[in-house]
C-alpha positions in Angstrom: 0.0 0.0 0.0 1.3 3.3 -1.0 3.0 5.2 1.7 0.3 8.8 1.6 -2.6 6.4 2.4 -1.6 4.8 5.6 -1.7 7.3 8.8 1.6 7.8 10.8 0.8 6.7 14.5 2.1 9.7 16.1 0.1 12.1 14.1 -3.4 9.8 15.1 -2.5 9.7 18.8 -1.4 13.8 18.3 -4.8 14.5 17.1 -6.7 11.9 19.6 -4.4 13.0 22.7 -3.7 9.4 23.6 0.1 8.3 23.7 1.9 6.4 21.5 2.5 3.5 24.1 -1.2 3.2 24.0 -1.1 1.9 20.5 1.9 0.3 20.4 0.2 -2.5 23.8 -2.7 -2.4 21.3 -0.8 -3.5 18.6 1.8 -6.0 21.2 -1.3 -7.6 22.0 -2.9 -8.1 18.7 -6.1 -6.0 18.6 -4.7 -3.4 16.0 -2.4 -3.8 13.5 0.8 -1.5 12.6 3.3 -1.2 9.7 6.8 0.0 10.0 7.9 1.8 6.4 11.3 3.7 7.1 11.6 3.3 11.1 8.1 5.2 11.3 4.8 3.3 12.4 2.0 3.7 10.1 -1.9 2.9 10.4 -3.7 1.2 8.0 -7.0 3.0 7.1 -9.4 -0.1 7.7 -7.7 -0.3 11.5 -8.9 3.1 12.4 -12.3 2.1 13.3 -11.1 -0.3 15.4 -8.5 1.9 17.0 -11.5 4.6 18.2 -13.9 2.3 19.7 -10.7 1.1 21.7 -9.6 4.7 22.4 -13.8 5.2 23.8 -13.9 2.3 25.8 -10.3 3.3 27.4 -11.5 7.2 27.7 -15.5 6.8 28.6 -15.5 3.8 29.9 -11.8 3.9 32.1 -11.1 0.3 30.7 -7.1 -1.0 31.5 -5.7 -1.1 28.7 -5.4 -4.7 29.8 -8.8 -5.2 29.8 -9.4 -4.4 26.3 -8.4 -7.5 24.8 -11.1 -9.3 26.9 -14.0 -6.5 25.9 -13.5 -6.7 22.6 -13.6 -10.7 22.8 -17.1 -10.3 24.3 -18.2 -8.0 21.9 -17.6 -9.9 19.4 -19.1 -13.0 21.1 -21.9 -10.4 21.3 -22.1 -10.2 17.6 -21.9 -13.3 17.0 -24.9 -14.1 19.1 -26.7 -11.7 17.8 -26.3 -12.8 14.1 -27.7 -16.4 14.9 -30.8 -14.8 16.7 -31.4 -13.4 13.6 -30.6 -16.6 11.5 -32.6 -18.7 14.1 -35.5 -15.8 13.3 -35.4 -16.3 10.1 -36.1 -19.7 10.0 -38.7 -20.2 12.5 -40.8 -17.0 10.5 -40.3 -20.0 7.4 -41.2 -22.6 9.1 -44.3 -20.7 10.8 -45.6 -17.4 9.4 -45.7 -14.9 12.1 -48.9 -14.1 14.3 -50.3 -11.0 14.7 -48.6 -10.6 18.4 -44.8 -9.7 18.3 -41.9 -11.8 18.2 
């Protein structure tokens, strides 16, 4: 990927006011991913949304950085769920139209 589309790491934590640490234990512990292109550390774009939701739940929600790892792991176990509820939906409004009460 071309150099002008990723985003150097210390011009996203300047702009976010977090510190550069804070991403590099994100990326150490495999929730973000970085590239090095001439001794700087880049950004991918597609990692940025990850990157904010982490930076809210460390700023709103006061999570250890530590922590993080094991939120995000239930979030996504939260998704998950959430996508066969649907599926499982789906299938039992096939099998059996719906009444006129809600589901």
């Amino acid at each position: 990927m071309p150099a002008q589309e990723l985003i150097l790491v210390s011009e996203f934590c300047a702009y976010h006011r977090v510190e550069v640490d804070f991403v590099n234990s994100l990326e150490q512990r495999g929730l973000i991913e970085t590239t090095l292109v001439e001794q700087s550390v880049y950004l991918q774009p597609d990692q940025l949304g990850q990157l904010e939701k982490l930076i809210r739940l460390r700023q709103e929600l006061d999570i250890h950085v530590d922590d993080l790892d094991l939120i995000v792991h239930l979030l996504e176990r939260l998704e998950s769920l959430q996508e066969q509820v649907t599926w499982l939906r789906n299938r039992l409004i096939f099998y059996e139209p719906p009444s006129d009460r809600a589901v």
